[in-house]
PDB file of the backbone (N, CA, C, O) and the ligand in Angstrom, with CONECT records:
HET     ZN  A 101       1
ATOM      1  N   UNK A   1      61.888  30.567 -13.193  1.00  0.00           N
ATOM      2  CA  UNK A   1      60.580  30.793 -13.801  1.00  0.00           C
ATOM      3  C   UNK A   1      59.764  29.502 -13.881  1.00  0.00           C
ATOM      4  O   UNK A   1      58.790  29.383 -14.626  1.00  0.00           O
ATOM      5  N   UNK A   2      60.292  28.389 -12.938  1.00  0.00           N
ATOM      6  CA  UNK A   2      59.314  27.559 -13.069  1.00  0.00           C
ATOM      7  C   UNK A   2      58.037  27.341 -12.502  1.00  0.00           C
ATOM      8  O   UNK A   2      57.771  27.600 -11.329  1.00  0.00           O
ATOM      9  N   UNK A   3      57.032  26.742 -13.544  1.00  0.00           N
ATOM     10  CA  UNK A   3      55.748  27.181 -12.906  1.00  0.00           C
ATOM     11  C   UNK A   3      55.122  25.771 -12.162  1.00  0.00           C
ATOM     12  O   UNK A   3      55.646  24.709 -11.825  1.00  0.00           O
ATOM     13  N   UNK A   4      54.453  26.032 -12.124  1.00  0.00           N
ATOM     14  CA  UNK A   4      53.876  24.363 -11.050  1.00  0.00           C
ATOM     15  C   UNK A   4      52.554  23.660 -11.690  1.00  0.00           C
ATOM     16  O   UNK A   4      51.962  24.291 -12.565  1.00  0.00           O
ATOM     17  N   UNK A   5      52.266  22.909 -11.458  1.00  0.00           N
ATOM     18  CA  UNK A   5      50.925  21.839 -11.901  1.00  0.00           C
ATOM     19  C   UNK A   5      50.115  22.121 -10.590  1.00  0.00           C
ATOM     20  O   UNK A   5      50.520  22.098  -9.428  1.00  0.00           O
ATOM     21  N   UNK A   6      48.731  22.423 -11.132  1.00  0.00           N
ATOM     22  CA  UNK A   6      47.700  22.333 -10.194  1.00  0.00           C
ATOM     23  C   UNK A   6      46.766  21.187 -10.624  1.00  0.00           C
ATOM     24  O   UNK A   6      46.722  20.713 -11.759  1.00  0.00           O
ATOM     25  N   UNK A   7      45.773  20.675  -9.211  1.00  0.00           N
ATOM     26  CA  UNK A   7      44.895  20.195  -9.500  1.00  0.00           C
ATOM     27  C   UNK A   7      43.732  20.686  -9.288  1.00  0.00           C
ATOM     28  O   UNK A   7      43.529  21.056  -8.131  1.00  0.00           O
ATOM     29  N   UNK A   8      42.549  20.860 -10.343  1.00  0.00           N
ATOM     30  CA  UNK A   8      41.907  22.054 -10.357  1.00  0.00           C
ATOM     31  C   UNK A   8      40.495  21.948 -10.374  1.00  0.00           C
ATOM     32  O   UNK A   8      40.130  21.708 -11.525  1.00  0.00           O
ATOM     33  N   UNK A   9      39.255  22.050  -9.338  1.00  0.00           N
ATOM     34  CA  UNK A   9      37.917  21.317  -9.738  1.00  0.00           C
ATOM     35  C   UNK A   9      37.237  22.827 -10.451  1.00  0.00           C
ATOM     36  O   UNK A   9      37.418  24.032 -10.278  1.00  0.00           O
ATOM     37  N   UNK A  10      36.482  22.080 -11.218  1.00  0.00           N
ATOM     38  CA  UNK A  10      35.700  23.321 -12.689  1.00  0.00           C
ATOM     39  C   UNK A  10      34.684  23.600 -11.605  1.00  0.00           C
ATOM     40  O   UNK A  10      34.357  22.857 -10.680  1.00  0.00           O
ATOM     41  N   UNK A  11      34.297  24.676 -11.863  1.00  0.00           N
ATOM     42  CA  UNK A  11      33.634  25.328 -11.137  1.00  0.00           C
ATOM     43  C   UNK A  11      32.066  25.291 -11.724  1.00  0.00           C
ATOM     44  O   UNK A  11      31.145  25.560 -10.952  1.00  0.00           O
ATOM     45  N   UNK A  12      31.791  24.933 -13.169  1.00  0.00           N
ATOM     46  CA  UNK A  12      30.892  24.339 -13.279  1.00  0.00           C
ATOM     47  C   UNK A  12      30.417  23.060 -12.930  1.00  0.00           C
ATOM     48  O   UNK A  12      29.264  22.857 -12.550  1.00  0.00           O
ATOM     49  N   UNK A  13      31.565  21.913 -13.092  1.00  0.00           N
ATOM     50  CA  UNK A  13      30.830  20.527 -13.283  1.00  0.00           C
ATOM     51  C   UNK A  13      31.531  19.753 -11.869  1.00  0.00           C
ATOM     52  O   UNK A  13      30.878  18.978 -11.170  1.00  0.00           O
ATOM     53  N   UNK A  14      32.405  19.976 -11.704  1.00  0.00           N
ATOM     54  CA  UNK A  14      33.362  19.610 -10.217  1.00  0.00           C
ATOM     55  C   UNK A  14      34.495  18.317 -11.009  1.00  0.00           C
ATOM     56  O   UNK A  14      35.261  17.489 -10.516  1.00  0.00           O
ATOM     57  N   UNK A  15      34.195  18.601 -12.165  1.00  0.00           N
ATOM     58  CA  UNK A  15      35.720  17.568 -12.874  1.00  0.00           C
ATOM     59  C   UNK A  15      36.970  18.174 -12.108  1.00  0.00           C
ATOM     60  O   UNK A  15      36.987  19.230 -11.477  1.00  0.00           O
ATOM     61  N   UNK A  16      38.063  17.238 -12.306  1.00  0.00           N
ATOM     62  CA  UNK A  16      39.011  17.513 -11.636  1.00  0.00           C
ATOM     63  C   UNK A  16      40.221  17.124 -12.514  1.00  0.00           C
ATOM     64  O   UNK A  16      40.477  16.009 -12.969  1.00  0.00           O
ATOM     65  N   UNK A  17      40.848  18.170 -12.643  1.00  0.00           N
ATOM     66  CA  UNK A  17      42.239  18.117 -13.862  1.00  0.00           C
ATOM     67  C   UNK A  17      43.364  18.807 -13.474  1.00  0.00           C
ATOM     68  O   UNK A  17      43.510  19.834 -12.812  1.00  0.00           O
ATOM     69  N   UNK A  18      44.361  17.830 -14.166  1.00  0.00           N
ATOM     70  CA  UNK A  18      45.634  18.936 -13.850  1.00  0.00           C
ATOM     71  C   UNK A  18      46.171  19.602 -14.741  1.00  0.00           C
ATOM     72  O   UNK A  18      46.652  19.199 -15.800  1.00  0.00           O
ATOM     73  N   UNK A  19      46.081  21.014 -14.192  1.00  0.00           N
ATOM     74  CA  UNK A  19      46.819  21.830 -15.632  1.00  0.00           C
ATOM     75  C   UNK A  19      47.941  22.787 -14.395  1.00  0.00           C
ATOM     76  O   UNK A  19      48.201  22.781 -13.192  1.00  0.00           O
ATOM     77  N   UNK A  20      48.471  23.823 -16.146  1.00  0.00           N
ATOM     78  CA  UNK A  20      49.742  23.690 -15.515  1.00  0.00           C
ATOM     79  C   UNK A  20      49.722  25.760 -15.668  1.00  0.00           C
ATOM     80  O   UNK A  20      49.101  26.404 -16.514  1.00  0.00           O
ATOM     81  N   UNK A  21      50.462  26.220 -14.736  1.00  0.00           N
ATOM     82  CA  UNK A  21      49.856  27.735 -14.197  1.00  0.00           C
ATOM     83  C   UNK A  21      50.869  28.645 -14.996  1.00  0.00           C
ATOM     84  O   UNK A  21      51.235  29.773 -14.664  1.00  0.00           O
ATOM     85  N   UNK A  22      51.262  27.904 -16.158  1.00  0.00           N
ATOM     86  CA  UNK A  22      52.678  29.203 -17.160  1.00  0.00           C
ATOM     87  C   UNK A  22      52.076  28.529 -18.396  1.00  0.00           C
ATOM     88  O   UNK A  22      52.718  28.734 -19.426  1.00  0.00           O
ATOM     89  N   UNK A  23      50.952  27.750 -18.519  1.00  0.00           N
ATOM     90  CA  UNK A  23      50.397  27.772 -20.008  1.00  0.00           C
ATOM     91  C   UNK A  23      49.738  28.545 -20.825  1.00  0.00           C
ATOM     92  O   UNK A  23      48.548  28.706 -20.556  1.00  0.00           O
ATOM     93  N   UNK A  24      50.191  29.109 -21.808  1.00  0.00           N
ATOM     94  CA  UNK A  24      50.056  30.499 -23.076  1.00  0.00           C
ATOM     95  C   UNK A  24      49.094  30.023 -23.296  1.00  0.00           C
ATOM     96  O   UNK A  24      48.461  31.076 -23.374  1.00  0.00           O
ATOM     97  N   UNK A  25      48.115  29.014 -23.545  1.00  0.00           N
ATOM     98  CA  UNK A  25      46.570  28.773 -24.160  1.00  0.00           C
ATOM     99  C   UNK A  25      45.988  28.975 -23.062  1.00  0.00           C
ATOM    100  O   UNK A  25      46.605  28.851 -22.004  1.00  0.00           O
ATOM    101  N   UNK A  26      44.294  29.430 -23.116  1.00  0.00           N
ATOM    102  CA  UNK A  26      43.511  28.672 -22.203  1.00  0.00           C
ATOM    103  C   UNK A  26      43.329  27.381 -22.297  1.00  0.00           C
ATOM    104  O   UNK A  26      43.550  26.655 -23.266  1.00  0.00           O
ATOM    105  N   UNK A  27      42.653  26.938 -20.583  1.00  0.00           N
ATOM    106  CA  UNK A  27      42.770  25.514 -20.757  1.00  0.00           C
ATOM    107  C   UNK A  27      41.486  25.054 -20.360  1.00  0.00           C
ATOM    108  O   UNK A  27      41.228  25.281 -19.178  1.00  0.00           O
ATOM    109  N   UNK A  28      40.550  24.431 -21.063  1.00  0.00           N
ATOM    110  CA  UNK A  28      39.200  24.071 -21.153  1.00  0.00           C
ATOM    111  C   UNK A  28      38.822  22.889 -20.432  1.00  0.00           C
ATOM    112  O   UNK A  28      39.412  21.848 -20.720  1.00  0.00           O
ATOM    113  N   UNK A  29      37.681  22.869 -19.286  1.00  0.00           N
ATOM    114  CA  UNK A  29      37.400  21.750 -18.956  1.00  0.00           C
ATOM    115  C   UNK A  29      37.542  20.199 -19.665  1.00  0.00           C
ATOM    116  O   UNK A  29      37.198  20.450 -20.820  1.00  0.00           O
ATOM    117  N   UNK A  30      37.729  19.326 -19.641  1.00  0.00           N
ATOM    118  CA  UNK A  30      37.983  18.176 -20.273  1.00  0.00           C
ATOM    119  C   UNK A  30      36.550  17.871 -20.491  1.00  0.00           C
ATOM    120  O   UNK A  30      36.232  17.385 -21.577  1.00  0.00           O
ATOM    121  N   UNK A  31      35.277  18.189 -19.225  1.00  0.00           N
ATOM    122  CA  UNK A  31      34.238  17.511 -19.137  1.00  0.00           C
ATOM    123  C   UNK A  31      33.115  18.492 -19.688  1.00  0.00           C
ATOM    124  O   UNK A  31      32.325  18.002 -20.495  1.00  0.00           O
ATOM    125  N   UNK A  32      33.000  19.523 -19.415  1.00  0.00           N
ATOM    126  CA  UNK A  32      32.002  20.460 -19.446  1.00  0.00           C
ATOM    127  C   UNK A  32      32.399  21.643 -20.886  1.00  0.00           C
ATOM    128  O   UNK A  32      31.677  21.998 -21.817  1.00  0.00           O
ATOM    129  N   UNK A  33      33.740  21.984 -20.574  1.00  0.00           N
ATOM    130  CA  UNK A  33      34.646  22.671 -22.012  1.00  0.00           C
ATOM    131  C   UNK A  33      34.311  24.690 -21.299  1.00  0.00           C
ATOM    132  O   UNK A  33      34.257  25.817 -21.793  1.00  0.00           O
ATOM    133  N   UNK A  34      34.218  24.237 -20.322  1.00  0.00           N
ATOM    134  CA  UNK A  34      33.742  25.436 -19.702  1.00  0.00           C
ATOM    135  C   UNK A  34      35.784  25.822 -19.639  1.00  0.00           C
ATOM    136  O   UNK A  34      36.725  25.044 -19.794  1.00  0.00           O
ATOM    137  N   UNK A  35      35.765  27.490 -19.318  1.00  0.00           N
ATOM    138  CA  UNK A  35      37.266  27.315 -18.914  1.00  0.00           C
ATOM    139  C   UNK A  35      37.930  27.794 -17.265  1.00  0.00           C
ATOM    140  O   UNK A  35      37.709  28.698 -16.459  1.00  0.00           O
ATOM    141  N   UNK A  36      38.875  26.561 -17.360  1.00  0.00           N
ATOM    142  CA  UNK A  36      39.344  26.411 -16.298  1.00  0.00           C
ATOM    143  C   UNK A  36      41.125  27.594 -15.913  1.00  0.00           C
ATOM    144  O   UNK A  36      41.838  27.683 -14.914  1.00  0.00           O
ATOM    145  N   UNK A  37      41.166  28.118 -16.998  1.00  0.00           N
ATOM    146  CA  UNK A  37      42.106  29.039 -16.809  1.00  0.00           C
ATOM    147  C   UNK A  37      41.521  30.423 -18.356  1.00  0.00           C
ATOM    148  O   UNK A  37      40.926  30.378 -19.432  1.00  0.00           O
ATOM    149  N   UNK A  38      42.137  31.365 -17.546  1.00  0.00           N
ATOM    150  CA  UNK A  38      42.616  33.023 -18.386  1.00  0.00           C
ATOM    151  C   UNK A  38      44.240  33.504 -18.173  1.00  0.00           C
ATOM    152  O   UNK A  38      44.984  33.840 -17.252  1.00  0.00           O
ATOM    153  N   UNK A  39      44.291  33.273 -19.911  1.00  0.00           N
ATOM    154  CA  UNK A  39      45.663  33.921 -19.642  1.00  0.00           C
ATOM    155  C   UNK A  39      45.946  35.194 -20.146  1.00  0.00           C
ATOM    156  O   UNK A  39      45.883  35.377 -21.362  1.00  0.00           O
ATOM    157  N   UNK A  40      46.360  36.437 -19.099  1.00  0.00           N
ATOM    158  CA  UNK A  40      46.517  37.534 -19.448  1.00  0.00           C
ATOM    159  C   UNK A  40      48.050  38.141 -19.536  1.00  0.00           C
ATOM    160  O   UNK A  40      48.594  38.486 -18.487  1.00  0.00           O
ATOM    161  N   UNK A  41      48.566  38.235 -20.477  1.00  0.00           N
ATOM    162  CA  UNK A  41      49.878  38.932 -20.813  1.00  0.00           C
ATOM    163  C   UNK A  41      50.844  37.863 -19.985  1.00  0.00           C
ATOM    164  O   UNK A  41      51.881  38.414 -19.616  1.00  0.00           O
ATOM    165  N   UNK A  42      50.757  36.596 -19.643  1.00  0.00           N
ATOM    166  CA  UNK A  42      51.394  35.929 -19.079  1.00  0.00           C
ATOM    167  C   UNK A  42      51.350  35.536 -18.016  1.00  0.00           C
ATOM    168  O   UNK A  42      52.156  34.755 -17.511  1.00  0.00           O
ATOM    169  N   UNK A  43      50.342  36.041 -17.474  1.00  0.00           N
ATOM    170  CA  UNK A  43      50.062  35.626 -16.077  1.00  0.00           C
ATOM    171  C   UNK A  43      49.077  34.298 -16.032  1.00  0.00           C
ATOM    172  O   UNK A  43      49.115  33.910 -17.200  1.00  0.00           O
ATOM    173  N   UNK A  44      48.262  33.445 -15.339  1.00  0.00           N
ATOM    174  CA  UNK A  44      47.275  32.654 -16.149  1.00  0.00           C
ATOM    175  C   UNK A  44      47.026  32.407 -14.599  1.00  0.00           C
ATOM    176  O   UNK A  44      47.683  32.071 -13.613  1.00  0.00           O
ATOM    177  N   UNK A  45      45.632  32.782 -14.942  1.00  0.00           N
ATOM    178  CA  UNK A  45      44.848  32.852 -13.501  1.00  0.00           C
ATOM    179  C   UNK A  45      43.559  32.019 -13.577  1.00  0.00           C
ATOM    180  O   UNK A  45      42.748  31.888 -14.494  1.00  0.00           O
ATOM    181  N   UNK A  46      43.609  31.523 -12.406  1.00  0.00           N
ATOM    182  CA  UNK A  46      42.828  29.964 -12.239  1.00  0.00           C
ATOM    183  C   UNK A  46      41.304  30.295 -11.818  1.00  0.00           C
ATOM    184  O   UNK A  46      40.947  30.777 -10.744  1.00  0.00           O
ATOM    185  N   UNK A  47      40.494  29.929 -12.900  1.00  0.00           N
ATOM    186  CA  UNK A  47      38.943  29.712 -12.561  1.00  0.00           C
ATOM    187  C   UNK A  47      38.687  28.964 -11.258  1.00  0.00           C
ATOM    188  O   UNK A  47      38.154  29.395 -10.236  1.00  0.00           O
ATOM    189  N   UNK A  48      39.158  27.805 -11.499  1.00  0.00           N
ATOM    190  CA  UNK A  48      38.598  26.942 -10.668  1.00  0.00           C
ATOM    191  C   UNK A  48      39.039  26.628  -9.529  1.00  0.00           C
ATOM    192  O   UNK A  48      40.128  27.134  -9.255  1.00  0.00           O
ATOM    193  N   UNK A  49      38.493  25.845  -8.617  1.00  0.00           N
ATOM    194  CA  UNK A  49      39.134  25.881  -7.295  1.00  0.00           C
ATOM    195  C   UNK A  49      40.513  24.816  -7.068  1.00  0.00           C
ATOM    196  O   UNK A  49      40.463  23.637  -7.419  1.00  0.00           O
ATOM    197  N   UNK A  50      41.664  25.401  -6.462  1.00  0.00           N
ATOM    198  CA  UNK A  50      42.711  24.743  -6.774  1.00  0.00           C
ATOM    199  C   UNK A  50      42.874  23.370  -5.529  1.00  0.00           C
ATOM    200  O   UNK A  50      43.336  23.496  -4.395  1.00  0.00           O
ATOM    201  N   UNK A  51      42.438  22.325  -6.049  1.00  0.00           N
ATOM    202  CA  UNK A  51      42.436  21.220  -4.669  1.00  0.00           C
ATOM    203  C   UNK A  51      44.048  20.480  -4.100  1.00  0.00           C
ATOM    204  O   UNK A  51      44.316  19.784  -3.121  1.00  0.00           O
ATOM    205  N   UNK A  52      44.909  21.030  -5.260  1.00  0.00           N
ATOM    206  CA  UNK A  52      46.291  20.614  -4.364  1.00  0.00           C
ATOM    207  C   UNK A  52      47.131  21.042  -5.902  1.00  0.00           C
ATOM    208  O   UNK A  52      46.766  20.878  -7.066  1.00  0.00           O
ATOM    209  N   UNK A  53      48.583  21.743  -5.241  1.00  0.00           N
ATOM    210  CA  UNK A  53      49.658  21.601  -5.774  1.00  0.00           C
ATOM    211  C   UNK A  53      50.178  20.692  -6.083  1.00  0.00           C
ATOM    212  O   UNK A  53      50.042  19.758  -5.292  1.00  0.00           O
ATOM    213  N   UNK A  54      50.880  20.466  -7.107  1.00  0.00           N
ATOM    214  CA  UNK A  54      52.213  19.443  -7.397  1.00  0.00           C
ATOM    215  C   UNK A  54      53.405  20.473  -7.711  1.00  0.00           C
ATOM    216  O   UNK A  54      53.614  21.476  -8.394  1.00  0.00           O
ATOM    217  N   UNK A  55      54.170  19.487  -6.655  1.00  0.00           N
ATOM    218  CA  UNK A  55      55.600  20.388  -6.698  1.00  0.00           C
ATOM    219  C   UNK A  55      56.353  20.059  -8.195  1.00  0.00           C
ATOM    220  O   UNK A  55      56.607  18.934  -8.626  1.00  0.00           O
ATOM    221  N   UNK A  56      56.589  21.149  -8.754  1.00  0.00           N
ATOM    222  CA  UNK A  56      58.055  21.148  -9.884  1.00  0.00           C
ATOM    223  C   UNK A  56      59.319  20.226  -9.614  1.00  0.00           C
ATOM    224  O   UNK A  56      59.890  20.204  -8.524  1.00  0.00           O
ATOM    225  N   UNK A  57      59.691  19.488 -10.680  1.00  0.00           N
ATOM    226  CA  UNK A  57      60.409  18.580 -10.292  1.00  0.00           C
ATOM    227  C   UNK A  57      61.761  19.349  -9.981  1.00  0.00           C
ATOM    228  O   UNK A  57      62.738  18.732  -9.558  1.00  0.00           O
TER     229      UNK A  57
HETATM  230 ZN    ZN A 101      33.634  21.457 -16.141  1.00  0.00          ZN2+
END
């Protein structure tokens, strides 16, 4: 069940952050506060455009 780190540009402002794709909160732009993830019943599906994986250690 491990989940992975994305790097993720906001689709409002083009900030670029890494969040992580099994996190129970939403996760809010750092820059704009716009959100960069929805999490539904556990699933957590990505607003923004995903510019690269990071592999799970
Ligand atoms: Zn933003």
């Amino acid at each position: 069940m491990a989940g992975k780190f994305h790097r993720v540009k906001c689709q409002n402002c083009e900030n670029e952050q890494i969040l992580f794709d099994r996190s129970s909160t939403v996760v809010l732009c750092s820059s704009c506060g716009g959100n960069l993830t929805e999490s539904t019943g556990g699933v957590t599906i990505i607003h923004g455009e995903i510019i690269e994986t990071l592999s799970d250690q």
